[in-house]
C-alpha positions as CSV (number, residue, x, y, z in Angstrom):
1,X,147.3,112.2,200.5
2,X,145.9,115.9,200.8
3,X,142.1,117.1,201.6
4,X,141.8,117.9,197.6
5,X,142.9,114.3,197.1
6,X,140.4,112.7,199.0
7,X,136.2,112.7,197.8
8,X,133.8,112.8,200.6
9,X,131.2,110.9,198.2
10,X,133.3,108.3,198.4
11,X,132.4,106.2,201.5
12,X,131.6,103.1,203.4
13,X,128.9,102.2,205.7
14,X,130.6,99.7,208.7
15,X,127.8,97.9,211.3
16,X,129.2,98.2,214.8
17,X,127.6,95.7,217.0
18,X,127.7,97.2,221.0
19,X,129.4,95.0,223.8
20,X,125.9,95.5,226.2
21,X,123.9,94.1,224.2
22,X,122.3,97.2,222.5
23,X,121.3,97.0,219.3
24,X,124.0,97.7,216.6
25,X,124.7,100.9,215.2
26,X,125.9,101.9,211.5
27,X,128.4,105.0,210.9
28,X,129.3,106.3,206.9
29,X,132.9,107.2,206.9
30,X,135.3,108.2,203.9
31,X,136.8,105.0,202.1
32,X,140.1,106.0,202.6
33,X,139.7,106.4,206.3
34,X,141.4,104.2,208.7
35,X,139.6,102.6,211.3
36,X,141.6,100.2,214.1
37,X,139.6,98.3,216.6
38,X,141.4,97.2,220.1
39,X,141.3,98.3,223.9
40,X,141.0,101.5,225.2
41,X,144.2,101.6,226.9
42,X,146.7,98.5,226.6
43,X,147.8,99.5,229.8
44,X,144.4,100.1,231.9
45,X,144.8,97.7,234.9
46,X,148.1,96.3,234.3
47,X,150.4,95.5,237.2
48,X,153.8,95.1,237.8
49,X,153.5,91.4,237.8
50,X,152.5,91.6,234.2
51,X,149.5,93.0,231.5
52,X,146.0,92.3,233.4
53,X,143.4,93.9,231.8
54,X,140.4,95.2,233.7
55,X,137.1,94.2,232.3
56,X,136.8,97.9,230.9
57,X,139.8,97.5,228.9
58,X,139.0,94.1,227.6
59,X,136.3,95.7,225.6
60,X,136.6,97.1,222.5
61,X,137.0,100.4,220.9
62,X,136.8,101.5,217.5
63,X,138.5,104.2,216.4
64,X,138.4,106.4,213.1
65,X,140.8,108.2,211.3
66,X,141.2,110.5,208.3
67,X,143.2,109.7,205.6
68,X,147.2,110.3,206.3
69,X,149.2,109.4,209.8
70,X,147.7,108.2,212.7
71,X,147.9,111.4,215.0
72,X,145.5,112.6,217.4
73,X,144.6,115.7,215.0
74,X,143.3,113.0,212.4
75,X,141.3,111.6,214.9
76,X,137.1,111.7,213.3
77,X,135.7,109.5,216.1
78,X,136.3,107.1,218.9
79,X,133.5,104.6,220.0
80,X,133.9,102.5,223.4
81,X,132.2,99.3,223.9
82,X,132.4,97.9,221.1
83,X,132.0,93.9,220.6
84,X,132.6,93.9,216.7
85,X,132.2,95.8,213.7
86,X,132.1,95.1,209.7
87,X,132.0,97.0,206.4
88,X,128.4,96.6,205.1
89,X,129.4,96.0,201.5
90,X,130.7,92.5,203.1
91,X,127.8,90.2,202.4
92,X,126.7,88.3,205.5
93,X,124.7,85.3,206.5
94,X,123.9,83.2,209.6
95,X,122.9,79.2,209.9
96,X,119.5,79.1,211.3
97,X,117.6,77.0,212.2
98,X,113.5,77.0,211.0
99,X,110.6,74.9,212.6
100,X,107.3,74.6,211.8
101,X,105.0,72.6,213.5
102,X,101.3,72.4,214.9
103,X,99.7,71.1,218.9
104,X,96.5,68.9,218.6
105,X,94.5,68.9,221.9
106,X,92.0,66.0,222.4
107,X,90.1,66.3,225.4
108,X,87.8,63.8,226.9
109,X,86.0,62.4,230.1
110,X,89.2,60.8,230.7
111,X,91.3,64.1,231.1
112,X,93.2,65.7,227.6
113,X,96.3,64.5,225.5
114,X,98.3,66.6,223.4
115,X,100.0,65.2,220.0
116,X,103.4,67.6,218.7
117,X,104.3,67.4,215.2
118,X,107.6,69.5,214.6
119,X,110.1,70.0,211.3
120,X,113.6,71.3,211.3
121,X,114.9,72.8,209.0
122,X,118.6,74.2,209.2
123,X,119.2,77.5,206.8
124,X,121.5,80.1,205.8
125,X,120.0,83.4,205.6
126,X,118.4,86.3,207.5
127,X,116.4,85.1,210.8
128,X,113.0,84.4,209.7
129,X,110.2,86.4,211.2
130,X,108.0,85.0,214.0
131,X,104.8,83.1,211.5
132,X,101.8,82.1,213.7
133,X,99.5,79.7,211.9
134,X,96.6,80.8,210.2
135,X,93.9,81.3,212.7
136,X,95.8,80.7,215.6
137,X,97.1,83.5,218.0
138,X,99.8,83.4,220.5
139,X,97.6,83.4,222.9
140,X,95.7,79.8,221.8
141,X,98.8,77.8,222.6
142,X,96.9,75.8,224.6
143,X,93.7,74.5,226.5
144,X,95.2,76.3,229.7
């Protein structure tokens, strides 16, 4: 496939979640690109007695190339430490799990009690954003 061939409008958007816990990054690359995913070097920290990896090379890397043979000149980008990646277009969803509940404080001569009423809820969808109960602030969570 030649440069003329290939149309730089025509890409995809892939979600690369980091190994250190860092929050995921997203790259737009040509469609026709080819992207591989795998160690740095098979061969970092292997010994004689067989492959060991070192930690470093147990990690991830995702590489990108243009369109054509996998040569070192069609090399667009190399990213280390790399846990996982996925084309955006790929829809996505998580099980989670909702609760919703309220604290009632009675307090008396005879000290305080506390009464929990909790729901759970299990879900698939996007993680729900922290909801604090109307009139209540983090803060209130207690008598203490």
């Amino acid at each position: 496939m030649t440069e003329e061939q290939v149309s730089i409008t025509d890409t995809k958007t892939l979600e690369v979640q980091r190994a250190d816990g860092k929050p995921p990054f997203r790259i737009t690359v040509p469609k026709a690109s080819r992207v591989t995913f795998g160690p740095w070097s098979p061969q970092t920290g292997a010994t004689p007695e067989g492959a060991r990896y070192s930690d470093r090379a147990l990690v991830g890397t995702l590489r990108v190339y243009a369109p054509g043979p996998k040569t070192s000149d069609n090399v667009l980008a190399v990213f280390s430490g790399v846990a996982g990646f996925r084309d955006l277009s790929i829809e996505y969803a998580e099980q989670v799990a909702v609760e919703v509940g309220s604290i009632m404080w009675n307090s008396d001569k005879r000290g305080y009690s506390r009464e929990v009423k909790v729901t759970r809820d299990e879900q698939w969808g996007e993680q729900p954003t922290k909801q604090v109960m109307p009139g209540v602030t983090p803060e209130d969570e207690g008598p203490f």
